[in-house]
C-alpha positions in Angstrom: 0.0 0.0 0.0 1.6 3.5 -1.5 1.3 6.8 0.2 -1.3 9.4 -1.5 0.6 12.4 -2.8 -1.1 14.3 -0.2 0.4 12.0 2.4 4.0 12.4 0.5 3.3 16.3 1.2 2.8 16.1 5.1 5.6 13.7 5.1 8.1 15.9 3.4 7.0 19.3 5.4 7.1 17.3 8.3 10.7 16.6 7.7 11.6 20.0 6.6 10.2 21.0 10.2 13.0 18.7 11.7 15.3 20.2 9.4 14.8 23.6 10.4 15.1 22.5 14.1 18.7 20.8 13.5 20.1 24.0 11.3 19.2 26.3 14.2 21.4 24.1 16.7 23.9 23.5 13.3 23.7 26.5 11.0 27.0 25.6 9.2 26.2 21.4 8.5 26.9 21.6 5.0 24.8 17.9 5.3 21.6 19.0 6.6 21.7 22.4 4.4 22.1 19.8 1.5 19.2 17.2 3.0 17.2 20.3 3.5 17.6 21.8 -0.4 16.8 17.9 -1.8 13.4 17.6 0.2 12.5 21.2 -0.7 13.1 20.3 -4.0 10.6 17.0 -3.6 7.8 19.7 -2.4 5.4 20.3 -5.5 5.2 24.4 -6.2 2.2 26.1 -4.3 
């Protein structure tokens, strides 16, 4: 059983959120910057 695009959304903002939290306590992790920029990239354009 897949996950709905709508589902893939969530999941994807969801992990940005988590994102966001780590770069505050890292702002220079060249890693999460680049983890970050590949699952904005997943987000379809509003």
């Amino acid at each position: 059983m897949g996950m709905t695009n709508k589902q893939f959304q969530g999941f994807i903002r969801l992990a940005l959120g988590w994102l966001e939290r780590a770069l505050e306590e890292s702002p220079e992790n060249k890693s999460l910057i680049a983890l970050k920029e590949i699952f904005q990239s997943m987000l379809e354009d509003d």
